[in-house]
N, C-alpha and C positions, 0 to 999 in steps of 0.2 A: 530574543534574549539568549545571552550564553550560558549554560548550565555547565559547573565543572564533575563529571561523572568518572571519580578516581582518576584524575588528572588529564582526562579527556575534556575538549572543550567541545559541550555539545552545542550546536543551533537550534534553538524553538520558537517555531511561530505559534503564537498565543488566539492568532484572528483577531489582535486587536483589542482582547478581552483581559479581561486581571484572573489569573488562577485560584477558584474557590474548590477548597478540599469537599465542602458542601454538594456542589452541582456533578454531576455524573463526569466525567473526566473524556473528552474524546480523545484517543494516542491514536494517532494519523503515521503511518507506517507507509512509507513510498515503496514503489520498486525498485530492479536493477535500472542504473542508469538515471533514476532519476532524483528529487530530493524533494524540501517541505512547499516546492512552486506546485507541483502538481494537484493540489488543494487548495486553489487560490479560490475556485469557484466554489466551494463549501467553510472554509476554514470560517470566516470573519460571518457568518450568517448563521452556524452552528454555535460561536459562542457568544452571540448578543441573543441567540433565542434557547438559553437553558442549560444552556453545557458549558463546562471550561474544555478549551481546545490546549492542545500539545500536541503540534506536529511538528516532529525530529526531522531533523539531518542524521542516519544513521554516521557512526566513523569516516573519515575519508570523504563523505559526501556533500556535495555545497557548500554550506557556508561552517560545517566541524571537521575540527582538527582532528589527531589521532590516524594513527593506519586501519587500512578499510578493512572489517570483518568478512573471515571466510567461513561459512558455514553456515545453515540457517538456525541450527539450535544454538549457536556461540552467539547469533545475533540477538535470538530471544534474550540468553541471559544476558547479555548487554541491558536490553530494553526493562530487563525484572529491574536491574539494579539502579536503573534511570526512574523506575519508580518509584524506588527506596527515594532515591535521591531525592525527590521532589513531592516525597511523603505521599504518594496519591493512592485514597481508599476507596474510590469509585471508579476503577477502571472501564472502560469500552473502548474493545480493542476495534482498532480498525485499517486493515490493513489491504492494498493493492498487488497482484502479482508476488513476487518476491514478498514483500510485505505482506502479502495473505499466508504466507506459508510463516510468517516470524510469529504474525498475531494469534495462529492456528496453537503452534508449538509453546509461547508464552500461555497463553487461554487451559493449556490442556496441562501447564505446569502450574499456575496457581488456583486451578479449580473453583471452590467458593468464591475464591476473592477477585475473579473476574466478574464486572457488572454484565457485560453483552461481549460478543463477537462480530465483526460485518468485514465481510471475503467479501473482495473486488475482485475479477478477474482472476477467477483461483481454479485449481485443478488438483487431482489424485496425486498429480504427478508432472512436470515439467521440463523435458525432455529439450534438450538444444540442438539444432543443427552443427553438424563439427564444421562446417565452415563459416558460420557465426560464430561459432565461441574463437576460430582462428582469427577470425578480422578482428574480434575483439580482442585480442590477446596481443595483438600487433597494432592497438590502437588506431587503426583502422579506421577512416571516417564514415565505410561502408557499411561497418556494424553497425551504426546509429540510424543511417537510412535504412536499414534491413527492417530495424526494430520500429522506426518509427512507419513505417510502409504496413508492415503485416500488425501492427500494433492497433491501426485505426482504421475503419471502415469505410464505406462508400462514401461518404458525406466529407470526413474528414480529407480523402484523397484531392477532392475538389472546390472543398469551401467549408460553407457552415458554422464558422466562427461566432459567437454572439457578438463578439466586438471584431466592429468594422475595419476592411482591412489587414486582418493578421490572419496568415494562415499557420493551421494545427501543427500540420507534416513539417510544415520547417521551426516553427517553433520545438516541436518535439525533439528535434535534429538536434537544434542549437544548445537544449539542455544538455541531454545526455553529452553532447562532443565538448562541452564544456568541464565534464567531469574530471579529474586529476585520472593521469593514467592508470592501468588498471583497473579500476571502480567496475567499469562496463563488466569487464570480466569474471570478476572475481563475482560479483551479483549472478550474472549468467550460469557461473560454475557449481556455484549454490545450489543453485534451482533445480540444476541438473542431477545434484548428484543426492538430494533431498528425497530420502525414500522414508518418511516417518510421518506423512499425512493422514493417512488411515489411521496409524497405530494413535496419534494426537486425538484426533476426528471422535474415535472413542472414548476420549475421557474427555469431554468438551460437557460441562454440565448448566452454563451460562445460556439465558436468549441469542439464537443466532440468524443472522440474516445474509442467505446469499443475495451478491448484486450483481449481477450477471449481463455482460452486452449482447444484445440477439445477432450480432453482426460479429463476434468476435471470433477472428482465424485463430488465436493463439491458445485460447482458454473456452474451447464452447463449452455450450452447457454438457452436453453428453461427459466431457472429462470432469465434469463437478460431482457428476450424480454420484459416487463411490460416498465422498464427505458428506452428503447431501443424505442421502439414507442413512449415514452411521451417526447424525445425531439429530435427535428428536426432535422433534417440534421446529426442527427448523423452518426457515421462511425462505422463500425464492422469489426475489424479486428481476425481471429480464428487461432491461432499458430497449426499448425500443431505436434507431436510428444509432445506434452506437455500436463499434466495435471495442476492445482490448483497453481501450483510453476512455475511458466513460466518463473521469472526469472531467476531462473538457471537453468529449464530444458530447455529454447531454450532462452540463453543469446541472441545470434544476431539476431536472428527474434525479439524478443522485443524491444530490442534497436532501429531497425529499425523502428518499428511502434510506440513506444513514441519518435521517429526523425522525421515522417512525422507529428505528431502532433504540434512537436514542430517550426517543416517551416513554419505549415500553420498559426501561429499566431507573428513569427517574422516579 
């Protein structure tokens, strides 16, 4: 469906479910480069079993209008006021990569009024090669196999798809290089210049659950652990056979553990 958010046309996939202000709210936050396909294998399973799902097309991205937001805190408040929008009083924030630092920075600005947290692929801190962010800046189709290479792990490099026949690496490819020019970049540039994790990390007073891929080049665990101590009680959950793309490289182990997140605040 299209949500018009101050004259922005946003895209959200729903999983197929009807939006109940009732049931805990999952907001599905992509990363750079990518958009609301990246949750194909959790979205429509998360909201037939207890949740209403809303995963956005950030600005700019797939199937929303609008120019693409630079910043990661400009994108939170995008995302606040997509809440307003869509009156949701049960948030669980959930966010990948890029989108772990938006749902970090949203989380740590409505306090109470966040139901849960759940970091994919997230870090202190996320630092860009300068000649990645050049290819991507130059749209590049090299950026996209950069990203989608060091993005996915052993398994993904060679196979391991659940559905027969499609490989991850170029699927990944085809998304991101599908994206309207600059998107790539401008996500990249975010990440990069995104120095308020920690300071977020501290006022995070929600259930939070790291998801973390044991295979992951971009985001290991080692670069979690900072957010990972600076709030309590959090959870660490590490996908086995998956790098940086967890959601397609081990669809139902994620699913499962953005399910246990999402129990422990229904």
């Amino acid at each position: 469906m299209i949500v018009d958010v101050d004259g922005v046309p946003v895209f959200v996939n729903t999983g197929g479910g009807s939006f109940d202000p009732e049931k805990p709210a999952a907001i599905l936050i992509h990363g750079a480069g990518c958009d609301h396909s990246i949750w194909g294998g959790q979205n429509r399973y998360l909201a037939h079993h207890g949740a209403s799902v809303l995963a956005l097309d950030l600005p700019g991205y797939g199937r929303s209008g609008g120019e693409v937001i630079r910043g990661i805190e400009t994108m939170a408040n995008f995302v606040a006021r997509f809440l307003e929008v869509m009156a949701v009083e049960k948030p669980v924030l959930i966010g990948h990569s890029m989108g772990s630092f938006v749902a970090l920075e949203l989380a740590a600005m409505l306090g109470d009024k966040a139901c849960g947290l759940g970091l994919l692929g997230t870090a202190a801190a996320m630092p860009v090669h300068p000649a990645l962010l050049g290819a991507a800046e130059q749209n590049d189709l090299t950026a996209a196999e950069f990203v989608a290479s060091w993005g996915h792990g052993t398994r993904g490099h060679v196979g391991g798809n659940k559905a027969h026949g499609i490989w991850m690496m170029r699927g990944a490819i085809r998304m991101i290089d599908s994206q309207k020019d600059g998107v790539l970049f401008a996500g990249l540039s975010s990440c990069a210049d995104y120095q308020g994790a920690a300071e977020a990390a501290s006022k995070v007073t929600c259930p939070t659950s790291f998801i973390l891929g044991a295979g992951d080049k971009m985001t290991p665990r080692k670069a979690a652990q900072p957010l990972i101590d600076a709030i309590a009680g959090s959870v660490v959950e590490v996908i086995t056979g998956s790098g940086h793309m967890m959601m397609t490289e081990a669809p139902d182990a994620t699913r499962e553990a953005m399910m246990r997140l999402i129990r422990k605040v229904a």
